[in-house]
C-alpha positions as CSV (number, residue, x, y, z in Angstrom):
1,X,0.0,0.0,0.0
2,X,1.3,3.5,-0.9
3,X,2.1,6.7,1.2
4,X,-1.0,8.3,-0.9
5,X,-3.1,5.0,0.0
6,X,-1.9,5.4,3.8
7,X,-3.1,8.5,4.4
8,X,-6.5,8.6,2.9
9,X,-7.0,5.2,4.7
10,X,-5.8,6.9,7.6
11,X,-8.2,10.3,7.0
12,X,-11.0,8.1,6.4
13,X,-11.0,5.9,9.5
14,X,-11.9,8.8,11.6
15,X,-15.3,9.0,10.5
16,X,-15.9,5.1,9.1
17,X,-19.2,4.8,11.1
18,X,-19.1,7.8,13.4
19,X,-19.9,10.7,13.4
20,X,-19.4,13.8,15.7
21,X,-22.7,14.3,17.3
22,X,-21.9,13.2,21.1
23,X,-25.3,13.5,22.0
24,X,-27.3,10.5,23.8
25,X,-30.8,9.5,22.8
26,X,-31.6,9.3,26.3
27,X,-30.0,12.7,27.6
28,X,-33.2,14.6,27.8
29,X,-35.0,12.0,29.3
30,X,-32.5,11.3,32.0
31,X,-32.1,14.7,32.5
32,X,-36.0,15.1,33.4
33,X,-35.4,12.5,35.8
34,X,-32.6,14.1,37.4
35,X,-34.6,17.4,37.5
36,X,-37.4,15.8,39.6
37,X,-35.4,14.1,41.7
38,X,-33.2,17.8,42.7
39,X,-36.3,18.9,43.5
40,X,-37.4,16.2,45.7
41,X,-34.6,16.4,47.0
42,X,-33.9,19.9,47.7
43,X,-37.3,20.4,49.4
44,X,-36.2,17.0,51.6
45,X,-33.3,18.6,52.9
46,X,-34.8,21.8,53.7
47,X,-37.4,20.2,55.7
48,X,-34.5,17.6,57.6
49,X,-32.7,20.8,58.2
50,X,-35.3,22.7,59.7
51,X,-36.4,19.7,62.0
52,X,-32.7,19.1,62.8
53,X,-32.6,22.5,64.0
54,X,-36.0,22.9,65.7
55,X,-35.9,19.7,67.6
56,X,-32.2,19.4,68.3
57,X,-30.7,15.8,66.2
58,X,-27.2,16.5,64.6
59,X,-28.0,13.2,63.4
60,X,-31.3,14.5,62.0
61,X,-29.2,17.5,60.5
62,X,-26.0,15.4,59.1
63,X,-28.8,13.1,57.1
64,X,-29.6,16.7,55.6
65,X,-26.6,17.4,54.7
66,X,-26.4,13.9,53.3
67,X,-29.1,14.6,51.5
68,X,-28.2,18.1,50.0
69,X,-24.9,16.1,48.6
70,X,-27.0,14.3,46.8
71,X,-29.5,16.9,45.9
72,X,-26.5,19.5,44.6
73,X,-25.3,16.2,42.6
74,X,-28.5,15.7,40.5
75,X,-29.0,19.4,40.3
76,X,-25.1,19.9,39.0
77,X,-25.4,16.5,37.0
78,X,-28.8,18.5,35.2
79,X,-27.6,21.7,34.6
80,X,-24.8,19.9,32.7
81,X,-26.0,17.9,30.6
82,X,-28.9,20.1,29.9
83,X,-25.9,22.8,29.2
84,X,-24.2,20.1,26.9
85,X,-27.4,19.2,25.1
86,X,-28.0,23.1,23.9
87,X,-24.4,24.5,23.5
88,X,-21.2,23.8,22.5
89,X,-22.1,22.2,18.9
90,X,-19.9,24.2,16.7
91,X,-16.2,24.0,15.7
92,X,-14.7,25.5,18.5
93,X,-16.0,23.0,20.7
94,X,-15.5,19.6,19.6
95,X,-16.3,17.3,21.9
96,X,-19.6,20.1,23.0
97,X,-19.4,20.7,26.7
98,X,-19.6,17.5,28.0
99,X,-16.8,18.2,30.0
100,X,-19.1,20.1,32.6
101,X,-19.9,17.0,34.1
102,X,-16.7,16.2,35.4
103,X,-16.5,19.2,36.6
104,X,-19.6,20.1,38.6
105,X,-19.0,16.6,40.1
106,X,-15.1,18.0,41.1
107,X,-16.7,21.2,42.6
108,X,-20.0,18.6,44.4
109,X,-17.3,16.7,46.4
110,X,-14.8,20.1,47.3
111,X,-18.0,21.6,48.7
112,X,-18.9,18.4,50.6
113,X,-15.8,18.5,52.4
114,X,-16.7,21.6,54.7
115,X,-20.2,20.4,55.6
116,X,-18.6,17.0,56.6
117,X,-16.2,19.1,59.0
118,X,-19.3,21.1,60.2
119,X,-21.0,17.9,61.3
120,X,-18.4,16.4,62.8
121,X,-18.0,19.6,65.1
122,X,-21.4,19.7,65.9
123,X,-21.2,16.0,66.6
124,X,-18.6,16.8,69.2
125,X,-20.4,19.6,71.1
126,X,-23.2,17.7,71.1
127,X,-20.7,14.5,72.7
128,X,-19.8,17.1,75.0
129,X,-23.0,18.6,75.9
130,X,-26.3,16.3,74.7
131,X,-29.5,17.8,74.6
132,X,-33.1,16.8,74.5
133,X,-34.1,15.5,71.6
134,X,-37.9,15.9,69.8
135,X,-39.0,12.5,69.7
136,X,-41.7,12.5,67.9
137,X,-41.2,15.4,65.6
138,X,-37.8,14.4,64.9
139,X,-39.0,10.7,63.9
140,X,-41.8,12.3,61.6
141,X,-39.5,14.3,59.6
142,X,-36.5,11.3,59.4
143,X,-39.4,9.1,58.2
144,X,-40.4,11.9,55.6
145,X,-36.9,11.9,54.7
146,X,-36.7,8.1,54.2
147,X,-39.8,8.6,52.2
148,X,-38.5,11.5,49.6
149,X,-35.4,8.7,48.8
150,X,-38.1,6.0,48.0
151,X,-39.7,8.3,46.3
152,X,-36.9,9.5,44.3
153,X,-35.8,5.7,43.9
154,X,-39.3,5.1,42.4
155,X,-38.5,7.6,39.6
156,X,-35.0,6.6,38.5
157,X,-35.6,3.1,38.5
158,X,-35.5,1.9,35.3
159,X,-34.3,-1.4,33.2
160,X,-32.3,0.5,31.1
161,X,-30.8,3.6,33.0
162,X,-28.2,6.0,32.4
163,X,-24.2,5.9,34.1
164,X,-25.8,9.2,36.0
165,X,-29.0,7.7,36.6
166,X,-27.5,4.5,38.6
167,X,-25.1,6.7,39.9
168,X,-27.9,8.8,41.3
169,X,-29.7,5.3,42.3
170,X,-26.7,4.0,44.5
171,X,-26.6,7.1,46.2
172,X,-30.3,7.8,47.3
173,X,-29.6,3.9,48.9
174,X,-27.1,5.8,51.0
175,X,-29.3,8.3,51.6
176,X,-32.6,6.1,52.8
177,X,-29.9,3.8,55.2
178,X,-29.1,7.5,56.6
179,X,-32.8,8.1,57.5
180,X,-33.2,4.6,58.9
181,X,-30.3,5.4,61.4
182,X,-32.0,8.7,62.3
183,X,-35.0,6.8,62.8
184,X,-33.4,3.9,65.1
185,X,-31.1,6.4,67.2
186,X,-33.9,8.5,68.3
187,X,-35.9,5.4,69.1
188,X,-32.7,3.5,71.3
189,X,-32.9,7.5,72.7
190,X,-36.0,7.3,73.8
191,X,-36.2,3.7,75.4
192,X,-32.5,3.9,77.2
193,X,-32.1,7.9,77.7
194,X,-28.5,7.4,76.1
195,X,-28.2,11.4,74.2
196,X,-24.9,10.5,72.9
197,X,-26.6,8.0,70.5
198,X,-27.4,11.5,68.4
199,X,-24.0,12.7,67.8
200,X,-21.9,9.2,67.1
201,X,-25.0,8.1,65.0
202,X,-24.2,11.7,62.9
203,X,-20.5,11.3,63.1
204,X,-21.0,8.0,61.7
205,X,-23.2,9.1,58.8
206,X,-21.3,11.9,58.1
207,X,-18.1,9.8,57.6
208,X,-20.5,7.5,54.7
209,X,-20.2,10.9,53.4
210,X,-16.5,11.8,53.3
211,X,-16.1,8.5,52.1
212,X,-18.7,9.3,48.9
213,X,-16.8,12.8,48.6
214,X,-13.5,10.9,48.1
215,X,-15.0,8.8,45.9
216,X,-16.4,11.7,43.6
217,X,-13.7,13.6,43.5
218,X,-11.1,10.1,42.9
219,X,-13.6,9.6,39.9
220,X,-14.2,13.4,38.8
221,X,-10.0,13.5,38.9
222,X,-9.5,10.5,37.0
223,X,-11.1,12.2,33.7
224,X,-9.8,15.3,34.5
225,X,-6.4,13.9,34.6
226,X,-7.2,11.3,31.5
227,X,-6.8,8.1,33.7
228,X,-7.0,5.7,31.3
229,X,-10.6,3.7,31.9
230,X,-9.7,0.6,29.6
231,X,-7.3,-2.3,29.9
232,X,-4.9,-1.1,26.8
233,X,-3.1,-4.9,27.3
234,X,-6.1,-6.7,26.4
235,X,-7.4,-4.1,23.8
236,X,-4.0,-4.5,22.1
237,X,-3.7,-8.0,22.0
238,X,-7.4,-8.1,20.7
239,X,-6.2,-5.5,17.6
240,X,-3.1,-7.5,17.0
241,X,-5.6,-10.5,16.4
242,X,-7.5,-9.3,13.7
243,X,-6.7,-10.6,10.2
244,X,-4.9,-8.0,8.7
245,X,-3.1,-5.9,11.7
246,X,0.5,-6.9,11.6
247,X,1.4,-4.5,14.9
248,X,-0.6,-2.2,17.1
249,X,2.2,1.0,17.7
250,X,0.1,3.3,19.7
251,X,-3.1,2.7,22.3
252,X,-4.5,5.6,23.9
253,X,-8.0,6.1,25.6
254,X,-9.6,8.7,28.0
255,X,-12.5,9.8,28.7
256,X,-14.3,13.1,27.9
257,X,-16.9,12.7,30.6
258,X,-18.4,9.4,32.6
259,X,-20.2,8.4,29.2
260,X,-18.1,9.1,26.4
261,X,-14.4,7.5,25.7
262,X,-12.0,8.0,23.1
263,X,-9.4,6.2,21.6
264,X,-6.6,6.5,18.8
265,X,-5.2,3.9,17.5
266,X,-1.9,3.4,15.6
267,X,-1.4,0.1,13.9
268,X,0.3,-1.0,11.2
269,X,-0.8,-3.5,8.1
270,X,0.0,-5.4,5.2
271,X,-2.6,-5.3,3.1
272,X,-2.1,-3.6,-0.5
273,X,-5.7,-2.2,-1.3
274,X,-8.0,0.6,-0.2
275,X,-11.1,-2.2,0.2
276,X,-8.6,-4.5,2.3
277,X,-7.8,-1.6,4.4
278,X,-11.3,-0.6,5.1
279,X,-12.1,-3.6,6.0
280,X,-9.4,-3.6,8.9
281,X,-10.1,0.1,9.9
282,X,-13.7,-1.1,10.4
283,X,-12.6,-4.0,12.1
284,X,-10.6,-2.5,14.4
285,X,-13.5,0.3,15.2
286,X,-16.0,-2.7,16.0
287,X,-13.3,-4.3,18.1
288,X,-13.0,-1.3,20.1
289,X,-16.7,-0.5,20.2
290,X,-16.8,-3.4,21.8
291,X,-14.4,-2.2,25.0
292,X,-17.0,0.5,25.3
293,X,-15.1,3.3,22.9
294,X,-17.7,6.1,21.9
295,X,-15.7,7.4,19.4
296,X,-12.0,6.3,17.9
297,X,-9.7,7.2,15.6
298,X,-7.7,4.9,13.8
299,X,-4.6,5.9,11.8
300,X,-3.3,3.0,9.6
301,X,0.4,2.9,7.8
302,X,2.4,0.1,6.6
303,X,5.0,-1.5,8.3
304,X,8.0,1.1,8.6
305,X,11.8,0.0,7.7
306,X,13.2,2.4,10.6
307,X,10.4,1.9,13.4
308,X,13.0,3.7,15.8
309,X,12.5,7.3,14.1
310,X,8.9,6.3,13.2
311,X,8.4,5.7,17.5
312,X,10.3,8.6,18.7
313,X,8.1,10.7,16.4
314,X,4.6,9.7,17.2
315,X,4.5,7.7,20.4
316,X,4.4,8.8,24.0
């Protein structure tokens, strides 16, 4: 195959059965979801915060907080994809603006952090100094709490739901185990008179929520950073395989946000038509469609005399 047969093989594979639209099907959908459940959400943790306060349960208080995590998640996770549905279509932006979800996620778990800190001070006063507790209102309100999250379940559950919608899903779990242990401290309050029940119950549950912080921003950080989310081993020994690839040179794969990864491939062949090379571009863009690539580009050359200048030159 020639230099002139290279290249346009090469030009070509970028678009052999993709396109550029990054858009999901299911985006607006998902993002209706995500919208009710913010709501929800939002009003729950208003209400658990003003109980908390009223009736005196740090742990009452941290499950608000808990749930406010969550709430500024869906409502960070709608505004950008809503913002990467509309915008961000033209030249100048490639990839759109997908990149806001990483983002907001980053910025969720940073502002976590305080509110953890805040709990776990109020936990220690509260060590220091318990109070009387509002029984009855208190329970009310952590079992309207446990309610919004079955609620909220109720509407993202799905057969077929989105990365952000299971995310989401996992989380209001967290959240309705966090209004259970309201619920069962203020009742082991009431039947042994032990007040320090309150705060370790809300140190506890605010450390379930450090721990998803970490979590978000360890995951936020790894696309930021373009942690590679694929085993390139396997992929390359899966390219080598097909009929037609004599040597994979180059493997690299990020991701732009939690539902769309790229890849570019370098391989080289020896096949001597444009129909035989086709068929191994396309080959290779099943293969790693079928690692979960969104979109890959793969660049196809034959086999090079001095692969030392060819290496230095292109790979990393």
């Amino acid at each position: 195959m020639g230099h002139n047969e290279s290249t346009r093989s090469r030009d070509s594979s970028s678009h052999a059965g993709h396109d550029h639209d990054h858009g999901h099907g299911d985006d607006t959908t998902s993002s209706r979801k995500l919208a009710a459940v913010s709501v929800i959400n939002v009003v729950g943790f208003l209400v658990e915060l003003a109980g908390g306060l009223a009736f005196g349960s740090v742990a009452l208080i941290s499950d608000a907080v808990h749930m406010l995590f969550d709430a500024l998640a869906y409502v960070m996770a709608f505004a950008a994809a809503r913002v990467a549905e509309g915008y961000g279509d033209d030249e100048r932006w490639s990839y759109g603006l997908h990149r806001l979800e990483p983002f907001a996620a980053f910025l969720n778990g940073l502002l976590l952090l305080p509110m953890v800190g805040f709990i776990l001070w109020e936990s220690y006063q509260r060590f220091l100094e318990p109070v009387a507790i509002g029984t009855g209102p208190t329970i009310a309100i952590a079992v309207g709490g446990l309610l919004v999250n079955v609620g909220s379940v109720f509407i993202l559950h799905d057969d077929a739901m989105s990365l952000n919608e299971r995310g989401a899903f996992y989380h209001l779990l967290g959240d309705a185990g966090g209004s259970i242990a309201v619920i069962v401290s203020v009742l082991v309050i009431e039947v042994t008179g032990i007040r320090v029940v309150d705060p370790i119950t809300a140190g506890l549950i605010a450390a379930v929520v450090a721990w998803s912080a970490v979590r978000v921003l360890r995951g936020s950080g790894a696309i930021f950073f373009l942690e590679t989310p694929l085993d390139l081993g396997e992929i390359r020994a899966h390219l080598e395989a097909i009929d037609g690839v004599d040597r994979v040179d180059d493997v690299h794969a990020w991701q732009i946000c939690s539902q769309i990864t790229v890849a570019t491939v370098h391989v080289e062949t020896g096949v001597e038509t444009m129909a035989e090379a086709e068929a191994v571009v396309g080959r290779a863009h099943d293969e790693l469609a079928g690692h979960g690539v969104d979109h890959a580009t793969v660049e196809l050359s034959p086999r090079y005399a001095d692969r030392d200048v060819h290496l230095n030159t292109h790979c990393h």
